[in-house]
N, C-alpha and C positions, 0 to 999 in steps of 0.2 A: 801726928804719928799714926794715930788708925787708921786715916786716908792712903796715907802711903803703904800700910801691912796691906790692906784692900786692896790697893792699885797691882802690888806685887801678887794677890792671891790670885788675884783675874787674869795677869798673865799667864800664872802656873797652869790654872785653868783649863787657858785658849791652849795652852802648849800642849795640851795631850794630843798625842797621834794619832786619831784614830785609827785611821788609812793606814798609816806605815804599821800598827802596833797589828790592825788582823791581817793584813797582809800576812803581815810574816807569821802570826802564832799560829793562823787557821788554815793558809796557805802554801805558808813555806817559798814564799818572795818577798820580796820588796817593791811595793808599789811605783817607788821613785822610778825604778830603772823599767819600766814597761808603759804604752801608752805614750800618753803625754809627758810624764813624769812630776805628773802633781798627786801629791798626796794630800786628795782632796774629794771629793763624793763625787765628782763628774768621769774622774777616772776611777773610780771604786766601781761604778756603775758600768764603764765600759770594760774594766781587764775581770772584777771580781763576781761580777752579774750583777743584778736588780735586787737581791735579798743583802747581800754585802753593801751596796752603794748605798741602800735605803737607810739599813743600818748607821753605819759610817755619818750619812746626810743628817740623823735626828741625831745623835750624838753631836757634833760638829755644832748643829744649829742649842743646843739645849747649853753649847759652852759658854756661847754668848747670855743664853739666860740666866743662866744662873750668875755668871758677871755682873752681872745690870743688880741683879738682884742682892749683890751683897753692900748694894747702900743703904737698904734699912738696916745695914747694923754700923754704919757712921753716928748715929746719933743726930745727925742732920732731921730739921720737920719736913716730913714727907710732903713731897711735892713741891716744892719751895726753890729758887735758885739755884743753891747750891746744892741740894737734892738730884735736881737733873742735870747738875752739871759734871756732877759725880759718878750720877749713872752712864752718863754719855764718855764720861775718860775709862770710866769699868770696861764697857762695850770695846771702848779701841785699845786698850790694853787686852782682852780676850782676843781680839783680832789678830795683833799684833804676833801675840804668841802664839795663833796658828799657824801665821804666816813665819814665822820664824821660831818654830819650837822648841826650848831650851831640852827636852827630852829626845830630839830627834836629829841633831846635828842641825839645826837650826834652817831644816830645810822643809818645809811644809808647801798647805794648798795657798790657795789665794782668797781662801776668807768667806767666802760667799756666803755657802750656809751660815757660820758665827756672827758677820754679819745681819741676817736675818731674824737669829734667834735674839740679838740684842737690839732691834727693832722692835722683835714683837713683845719682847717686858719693856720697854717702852711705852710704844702706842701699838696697842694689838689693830687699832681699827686702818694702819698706814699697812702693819705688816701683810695684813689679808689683802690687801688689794694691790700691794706688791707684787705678790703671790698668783693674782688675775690676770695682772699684765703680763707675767712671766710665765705662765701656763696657756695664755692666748697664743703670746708669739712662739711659743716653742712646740702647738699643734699648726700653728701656721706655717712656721719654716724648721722646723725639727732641728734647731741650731740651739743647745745649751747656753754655749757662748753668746750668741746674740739676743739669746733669753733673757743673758742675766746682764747684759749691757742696756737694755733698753729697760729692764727693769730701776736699774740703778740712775738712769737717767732720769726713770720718772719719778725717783724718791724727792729732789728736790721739790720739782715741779708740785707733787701732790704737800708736801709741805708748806710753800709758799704761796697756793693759789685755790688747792681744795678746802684742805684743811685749817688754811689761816693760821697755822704755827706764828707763837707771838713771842717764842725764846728764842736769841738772838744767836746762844750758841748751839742751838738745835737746828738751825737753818743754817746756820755754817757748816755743819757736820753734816748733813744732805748735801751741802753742795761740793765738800770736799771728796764725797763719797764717791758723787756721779762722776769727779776725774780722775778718783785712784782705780775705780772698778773699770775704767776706759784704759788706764797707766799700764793699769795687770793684764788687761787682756789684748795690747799690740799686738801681740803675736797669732792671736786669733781673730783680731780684724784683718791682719792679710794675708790670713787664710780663706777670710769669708769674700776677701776682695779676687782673690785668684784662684775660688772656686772650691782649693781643695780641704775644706774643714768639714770634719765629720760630723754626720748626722743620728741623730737617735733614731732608730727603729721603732717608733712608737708602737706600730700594729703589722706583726710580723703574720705571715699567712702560715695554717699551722704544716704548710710540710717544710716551714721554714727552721721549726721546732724539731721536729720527728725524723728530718734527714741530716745525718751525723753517721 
């Protein structure tokens, strides 16, 4: 019975809006209908600026923590089995309900950040270097999307080869990862395939700022 209040908590959790909820309080839209139409930190960053998307992004990612983190009150011994097997259904129950927010018409981002933030109460030492890869390729080809596809690829990878991960349903969950974040993101592989996917401005030249 407490497993299941938790599993239900972490959904409620992952279900907050961010995106859609400043969108509209601070801005007076709706993030869905502008952009890409995810209400999710990649368009927060693109329609609301870099102070809103940052926002949005640590919020987003902290859902997933706090997820993760409502298994030391299972009563479960830390660390143990069914410890992390707990914390790993927390994770994709907060996912879940970003992706489908029961506060937002059940239409949410794609997870990314909460994602993340349920790696990193996990294993902090996979999420930071997650984090490497995904900030390599995205000064490399200033592609979000292909940041966080190659990131997620190399979840499993770093779990089954760096790290020696020796839970069985912890390396299922890497590897089911690397194909939903490949699932969610079709539609920006062929954009990345036919050129037209948008790029982040990482280092704007400042009369790129001052002329408006």
């Amino acid at each position: 019975m407490v497993v299941a209040i938790l599993l239900v908590l972490a959904y409620f959790i992952g279900s907050i809006p961010t995106a859609v909820w400043v969108s509209k309080w601070v801005y007076g839209i709706d993030i869905r209908e502008h952009g890409s139409g995810n209400a999710g930190a990649t368009n927060s960053f693109r329609i609301l600026g870099p102070k809103a998307g940052a926002g949005v992004m640590f919020v987003d990612m902290m859902k997933g923590f706090l997820a993760v983190k409502l298994a030391f009150l299972s009563g479960y011994t830390f660390y143990s089995e069914p410890f992390i097997d707990l914390q790993i259904f927390l994770g994709v129950f907060s996912v879940v309900g970003h992706i489908f927010p029961i506060w937002a018409d059940f239409r949410g981002g794609k997870g990314i950040a909460t994602l993340f933030g349920m790696i990193l109460a996990i294993q902090y030492q996979v999420a930071f270097s997650l984090v490497l890869v995904f900030f390599l390729m995205l000064f490399a080809t200033r592609y979000v999307s292909l940041s966080s596809i190659t990131a997620s690829i190399s979840f499993p990878l770093l779990i089954l080869f760096i790290f020696n991960e020796h839970e069985l349903s912890y390396k299922l969950f890497a590897i089911a990862t690397a194909f939903l974040v490949v699932l969610t993101h079709h539609k920006n592989i062929g954009r990345l395939i036919s050129g037209n996917e948008n790029k982040v401005p990482l280092f704007r030249k400042k009369r790129d700022r001052t002329s408006h």
